[in-house]
Structures are given as C-alpha cells and as structure tokens.
N, C-alpha and C positions, 0 to 999 in steps of 0.2 A: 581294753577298749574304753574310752574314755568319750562324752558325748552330750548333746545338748538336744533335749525335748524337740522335737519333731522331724531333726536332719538323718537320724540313722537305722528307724526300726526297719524291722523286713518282714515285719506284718502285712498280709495283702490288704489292699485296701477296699477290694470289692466286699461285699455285704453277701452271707452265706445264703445260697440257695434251699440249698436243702442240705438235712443230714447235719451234724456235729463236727466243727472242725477244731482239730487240735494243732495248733500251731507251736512248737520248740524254741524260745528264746534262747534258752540254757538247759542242759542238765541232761539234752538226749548224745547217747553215743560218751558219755563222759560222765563222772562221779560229783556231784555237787555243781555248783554253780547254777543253782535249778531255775527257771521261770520258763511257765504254758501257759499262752492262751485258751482259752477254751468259748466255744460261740455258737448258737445255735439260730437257726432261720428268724427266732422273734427279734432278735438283737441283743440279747441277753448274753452278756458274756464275761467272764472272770480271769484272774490272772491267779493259777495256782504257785506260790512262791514268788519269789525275786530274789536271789542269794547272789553272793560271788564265792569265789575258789579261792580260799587266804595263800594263795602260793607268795613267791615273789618273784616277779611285781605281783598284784592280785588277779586272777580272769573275768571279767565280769561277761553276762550274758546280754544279748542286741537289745535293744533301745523296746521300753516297753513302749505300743502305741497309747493313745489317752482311754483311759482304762478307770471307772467310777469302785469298782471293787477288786480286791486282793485277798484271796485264802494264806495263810502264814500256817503253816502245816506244824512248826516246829519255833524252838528260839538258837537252832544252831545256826552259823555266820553263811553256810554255804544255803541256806534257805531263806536265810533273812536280812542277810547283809546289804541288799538296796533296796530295800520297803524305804530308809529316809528321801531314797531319791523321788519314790514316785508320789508317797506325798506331797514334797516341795514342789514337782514338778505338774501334778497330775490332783493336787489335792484327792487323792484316791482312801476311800476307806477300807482297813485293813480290817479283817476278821480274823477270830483264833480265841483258843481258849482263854484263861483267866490267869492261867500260869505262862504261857508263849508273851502273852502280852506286861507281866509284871516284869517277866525278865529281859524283855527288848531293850531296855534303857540302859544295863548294862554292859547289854552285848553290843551295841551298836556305840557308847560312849569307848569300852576298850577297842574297836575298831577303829575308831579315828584316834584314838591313842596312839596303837600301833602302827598307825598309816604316817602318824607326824616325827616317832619316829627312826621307825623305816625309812621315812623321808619317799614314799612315793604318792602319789595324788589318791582322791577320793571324787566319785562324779557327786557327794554330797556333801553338806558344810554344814553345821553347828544347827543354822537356823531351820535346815530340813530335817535335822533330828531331833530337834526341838516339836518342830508340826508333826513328826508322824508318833511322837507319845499322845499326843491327842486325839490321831485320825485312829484309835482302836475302838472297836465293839466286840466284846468276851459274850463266847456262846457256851453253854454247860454241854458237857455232853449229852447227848441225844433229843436235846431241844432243837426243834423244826423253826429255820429263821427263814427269810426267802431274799433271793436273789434276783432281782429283775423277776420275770416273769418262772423261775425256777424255786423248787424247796430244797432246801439243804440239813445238812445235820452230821454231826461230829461223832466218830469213833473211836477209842483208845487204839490208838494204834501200836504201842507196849516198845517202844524206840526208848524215852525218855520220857519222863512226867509233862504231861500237859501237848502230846504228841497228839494229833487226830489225823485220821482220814476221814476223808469229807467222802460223804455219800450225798449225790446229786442226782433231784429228781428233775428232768431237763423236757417238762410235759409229754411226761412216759415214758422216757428214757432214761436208763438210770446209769449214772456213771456214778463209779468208786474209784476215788483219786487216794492209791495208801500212804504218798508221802514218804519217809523212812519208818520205816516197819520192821515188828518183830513177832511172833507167834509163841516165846516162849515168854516165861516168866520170869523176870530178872528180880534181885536184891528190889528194887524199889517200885515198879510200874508190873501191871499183868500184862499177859502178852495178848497182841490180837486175834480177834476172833471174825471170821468169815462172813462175807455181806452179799447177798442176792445180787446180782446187777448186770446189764447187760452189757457193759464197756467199762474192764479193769484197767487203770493205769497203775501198774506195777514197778512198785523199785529195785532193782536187779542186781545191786551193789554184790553179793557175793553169787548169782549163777554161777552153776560149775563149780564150786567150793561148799565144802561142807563140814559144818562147827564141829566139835568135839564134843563131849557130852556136858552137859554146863556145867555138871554139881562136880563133876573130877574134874573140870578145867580150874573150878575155884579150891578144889581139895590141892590141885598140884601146885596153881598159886602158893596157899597158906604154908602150905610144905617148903615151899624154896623160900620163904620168910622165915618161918622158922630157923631152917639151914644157914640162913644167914646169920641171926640173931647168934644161936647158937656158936658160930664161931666168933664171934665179939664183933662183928661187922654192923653196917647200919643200910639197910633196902631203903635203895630213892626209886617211888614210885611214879613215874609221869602218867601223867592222868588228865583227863578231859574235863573243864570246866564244869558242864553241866551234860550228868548223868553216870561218867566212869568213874571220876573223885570218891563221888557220894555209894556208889556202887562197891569200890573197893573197902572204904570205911567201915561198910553192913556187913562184909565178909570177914574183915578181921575183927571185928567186934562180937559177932557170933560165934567165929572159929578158934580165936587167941584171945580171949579180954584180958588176958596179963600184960599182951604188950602194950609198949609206949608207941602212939601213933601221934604222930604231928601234921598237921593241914595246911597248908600253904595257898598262895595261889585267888584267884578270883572266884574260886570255886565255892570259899568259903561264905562272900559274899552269894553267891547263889542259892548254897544250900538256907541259907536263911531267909530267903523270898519261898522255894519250895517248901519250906514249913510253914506259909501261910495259908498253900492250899491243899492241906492235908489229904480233901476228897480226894486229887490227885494224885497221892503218894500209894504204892502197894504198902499197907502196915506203918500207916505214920508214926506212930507209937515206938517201934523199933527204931526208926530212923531217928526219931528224938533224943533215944536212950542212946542210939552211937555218937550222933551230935555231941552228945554234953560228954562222953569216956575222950573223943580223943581229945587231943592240944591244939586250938587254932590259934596260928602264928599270926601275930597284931604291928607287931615292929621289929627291929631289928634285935633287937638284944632275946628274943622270944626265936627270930631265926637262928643266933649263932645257938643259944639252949637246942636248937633242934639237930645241931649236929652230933647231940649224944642220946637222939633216940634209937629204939630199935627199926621205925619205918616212918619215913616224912612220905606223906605223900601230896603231890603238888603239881601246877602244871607248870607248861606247858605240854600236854601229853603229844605231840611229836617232837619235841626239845626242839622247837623253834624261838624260844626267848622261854621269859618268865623265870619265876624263882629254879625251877628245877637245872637252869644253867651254872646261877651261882652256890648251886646243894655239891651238885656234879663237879665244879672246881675245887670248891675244898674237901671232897671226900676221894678224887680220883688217885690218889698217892697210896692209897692204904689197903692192899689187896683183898681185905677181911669185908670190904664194902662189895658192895651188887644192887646195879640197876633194872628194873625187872619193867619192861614192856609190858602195858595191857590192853593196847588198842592198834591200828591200823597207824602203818607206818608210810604215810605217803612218800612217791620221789619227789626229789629235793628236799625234803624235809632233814631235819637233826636227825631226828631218830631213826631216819633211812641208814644215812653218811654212816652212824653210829653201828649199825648192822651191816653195813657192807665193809667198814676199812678201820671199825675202831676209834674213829677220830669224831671231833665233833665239834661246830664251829663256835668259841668261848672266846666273847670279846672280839670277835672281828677275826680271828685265827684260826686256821686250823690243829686242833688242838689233841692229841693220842688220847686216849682213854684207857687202860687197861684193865679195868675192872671188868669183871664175870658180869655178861649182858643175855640176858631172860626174856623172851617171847613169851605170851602168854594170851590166847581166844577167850577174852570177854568178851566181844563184838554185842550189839543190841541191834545189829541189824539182823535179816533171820536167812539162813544160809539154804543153799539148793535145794534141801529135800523140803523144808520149812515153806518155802516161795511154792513151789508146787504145788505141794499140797494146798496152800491158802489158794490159791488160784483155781483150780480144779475144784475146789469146794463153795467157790462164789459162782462157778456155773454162768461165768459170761457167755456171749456170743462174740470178743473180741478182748484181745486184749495186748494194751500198747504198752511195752517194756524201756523205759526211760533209769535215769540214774545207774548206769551201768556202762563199765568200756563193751568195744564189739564183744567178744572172745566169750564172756559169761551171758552176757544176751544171746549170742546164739545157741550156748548151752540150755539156756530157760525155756526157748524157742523148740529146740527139737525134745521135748520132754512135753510142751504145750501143743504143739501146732496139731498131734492128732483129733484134739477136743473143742480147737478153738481159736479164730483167726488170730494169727502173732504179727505185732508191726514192731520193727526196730527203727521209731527216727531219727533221723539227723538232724542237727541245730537249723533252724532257718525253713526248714520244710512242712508243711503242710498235710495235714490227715485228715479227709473226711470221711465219716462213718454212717452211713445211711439206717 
C-alpha cells in the first residue's frame, strides 16, 4: 500500500477518553511489518516502530496519523523501513539507541537500493532519508527521557546489539513494549531480562515452537562445516546483515580458528558501525579478535579468492539477492560444496523455493541446485518456553501479543490466559486498556 500523508490512516480520530489505547498499523496478526500507536487520555502518544515486510512487492503498514514521536525498537527493515516516510512526512522524531540509530543510514540507503532495483516503488524518496538521519535522539540504556507528559526508558532486549524494549511510565501505568526479543544469551548481545509492568506487549514470532538448545544447535552447525571442509567442499553461509553474519563469525572463530572464513555482504559494513559501540556488544573484545581472523571481501578479485575458502559467509540470509546468489552459481556444480541455513526462511523467499523444490531463482531463472542444504535454529528471537516464562515473570495485568501469525498467538495465549488478560489484535483495530 502505497499512500500520501493524511488520505489513508485508520487511526480514530477521536481523542482517548480514558484508559490506554493501542492502535495496530502493522505487525498485529503477521510477523514484521510493525507500527502501534500508543495514546493515553493526556494526549501523549507514540508510534512504536514503522517497518515494512521486504516481500515482493514490499507490505507496508496504514498510513501513520501526524505523530511528534517514534520509538525505533531495532535497525531491522521490518521495524524501521518507513521511519524516512514519517520524518518527511510528519517531521516526527525518532528515538532508539546509539547503535539502531548509527546503523539506520545503511539500512534505509540498501532499501532504496533494492527498491530501484527491484523496480518497485517506495512511499519515501532520498530527501526523506536524508531528514530522518537528522530527526534521531540516542538514549543509553536505562537513562529516563520523557515523552509528552510520560517517562520512558530503554532495555536490552538481547534480539541484536542496540535492540531495547521500552518500558513506559504512562502516569502510573506502566507499559513494556519488548519489540523483538530474546532471553537467551547469544554470541554477541545478553539476553533479556524481565520488567515489572502492568500492560506487556509481547512479540510472539515463534509461540508454539520451541528452540533447540543453543550451545548444540551451534555445536551441530560447526560440525556440518567441518563435514564439509573435510570432504574438499566450501559452506555458503547466508546470513542476516545485522546480527546472524556477525553471530556465525563468533562461533567459528571460537569453535574452528583453523579455518578460512570469508565475509561478504553488507554485513560487513555493519559490523564496523557495531564496533563503535562496544558498550552494546556482549564481549566486544571477542568480536574484535573474530573481526580481524576472518577475510572481508572488498572487490571482486577478493570474491573470486573466496571461492577456495573453507566457509564464505554472506548475505542475503533468505537468498533473496545479494552476493550469496553469485557464491551459489559458481559453487552449485561441485557436489563437495553445501549451503547451510541459519535463520528463518520466509514464504516466497530464495531460501524457502530452495527448501521446498531445490531450485532457486539466479538471474531471473529458476535455477536446480543440487548441492546438500542444511537448516539450522540460531533464531535471536526467544521461543515458547523463553516467551512464557519472560511474561509470567513481568507480572502484568494484560497482555497484548503482536508480531506473530494467528496459530502461535493462540499457543502463547492459552499457556498466558490463566495469569493474565491476553489480546490478539488485528491490523487496524483498536485496544483500550483501563
């Protein structure tokens, strides 16, 4: 949906009586594409997120209304992808850590990259991504800033470096917004920890599913890298710009420092902003030392060298573009090679196509693949027992399940509902909370 400042939000327009209303532009009943309203009787009101869905075409979420403040919870595209709109549009000012906000300029410049081309439209243009590198204010974590007539304050929420949940103090009301969250402790970020509050909004991405155990999901990794090396082969790793890349790098670097690992991808660009703000990093120190052991790929004579490593790893981690397309065509011939998955494989995506029929689209084709293809649970999001339990341990009186299809919401739901009201909205609807 594509759209112009005033003609399409489905924000009510009447002014809150009483109680906290949470309004759903995106992200409820569906996985990314996030943007909430939030509003309370003073007039105080924030906009948690504004992303879209990188599908194709992209999804974006309804039209935000004129809106003075935006929480940016993260620098991933399904959270952050139309913050230039609402600048441009709304001169809005955006809040978020000191890392969400260093890394926005790249996230938002390879968007319109890929949107030009893609070849399909963007509701913002150069000069809107121009003004919202400006409309930032970086909060440290657990520094008290204030919101209109509300105090707010930043958590690790253990997703990715520079990830918060905002805990809001809504005069007396406290809401914890987690954003994408994790409870465990991954390679680079610790995980989150449980926050008092009366009204959780909870991200539900894997309800009903439940991770493997991390240190043997990374142990079974390393081992099928090895397997491979060991037979003369070379592991293409697709990986997620910012936080799986830099995540995989920690584990082979601790687990194998013999092998030869190569970086590709935008990623690498990221990890070099991430090492600026080390207080964000778990053990920046580590993450330095793996920095400097692998190979990052600069140009192209430095990509064809990476075809005789033992593991490139690169994105696009759903092989939707990016270099791991062109690794994948010159390596697919040679059955000693293997592509090893380490993230969520959305539908329509490459790396769906690639799991379900072998094939995978290179160059506009659809193209076989026959090389040995490897699933593998590093997810940073934190899975059904993890959600639970952080919920049940913040002791709401309510709590509203967002970022999640139906099916694992209602799993979260009936594991919640005996301790604590559960709402599952829908896009465009309306929640008030007295």
């Amino acid at each position: 949906m594509l759209y112009r400042a005033g003609r399409t939000s489905t924000y009510p327009d009447d002014p809150v009586e009483s109680g906290i209303r949470f309004h759903f532009l995106g992200g409820a009943g569906e996985v990314g594409n996030v943007g909430c309203v939030i509003e309370d009787v003073s007039g105080t009101k924030v906009l948690m997120d504004y992303g879209l869905a990188p599908t194709k075409p992209p999804k974006y979420p309804s039209e935000a209304p004129m809106i003075d403040h935006a929480i940016i919870t993260h620098s991933h595209i399904d959270h952050i992808g139309m913050a230039p709109w609402l600048v441009g549009h709304h001169g809005t000012t955006l809040h978020g850590s000191r890392l969400t906000s260093s890394l926005s300029e790249i996230m938002w410049r390879d968007t319109y990259k890929v949107s030009s081309i893609e070849g399909y439209p963007l509701a913002w243009d150069k000069r809107d991504l121009d003004a919202a590198i400006g409309a930032w204010q970086e909060h440290d974590m657990g520094e008290q800033f204030s919101i209109g007539q509300w105090d707010v304050s930043f958590h690790v929420a253990g997703h990715i470096p520079g990830a918060v949940m905002s805990e809001i103090d809504a005069k007396g009301r406290k809401i914890l917004w987690t954003g994408d969250m994790d409870t465990r402790t991954s390679p680079n970020v610790t995980g989150a920890t449980p926050v008092q509050c009366d009204i959780l909004c909870l991200e539900g991405t894997y309800g009903g599913k439940y991770h493997p155990d991390r240190k043997e999901e990374e142990d079974r990794f390393v081992k099928r890298v090895l397997d491979v090396v060991s037979r003369g082969g070379v592991a293409v790793v697709p990986a997620f710009a910012s936080g799986r890349g830099q995540d995989v790098i920690r584990i082979l670097h601790k687990a194998a420092p013999q092998l030869e690992v190569h970086y590709d991808g935008m990623g690498t660009r990221v990890t070099q902003v991430w090492m600026d703000c080390p207080e964000l990093i778990h053990e920046p120190k580590a993450l330095k030392k793996a920095w400097h052991w692998c190979r990052r790929v600069r140009s192209k004579s430095d990509r064809k060298k990476a075809l005789d490593a033992d593991v490139i790893v690169t994105t696009s981690g759903m092989l939707d573009g990016g270099p791991a397309i062109w690794y994948i065509n010159r390596l697919r011939h040679d059955p000693a090679n293997a592509i090893l998955l380490t993230g969520y494989q959305a539908e329509g995506s490459g790396g769906r196509m690639l799991l379900d029929e072998r094939k995978l689209p290179i160059w506009g084709k659809k193209t076989p693949v026959e090389l040995e293809v490897t699933q593998f649970s590093l997810s940073n999001h934190a899975g059904h027992k993890e959600l639970v339990d952080f919920a049940k341990a913040c002791s709401p009186e309510h709590v509203i399940i967002f970022h999640a299809d139906k099916g694992p919401a209602m799993a979260l739901a009936a594991d919640l509902e005996s301790e604590m009201k559960v709402h599952i909205p829908e896009n465009g609807e309306t929640i008030v909370i007295q």
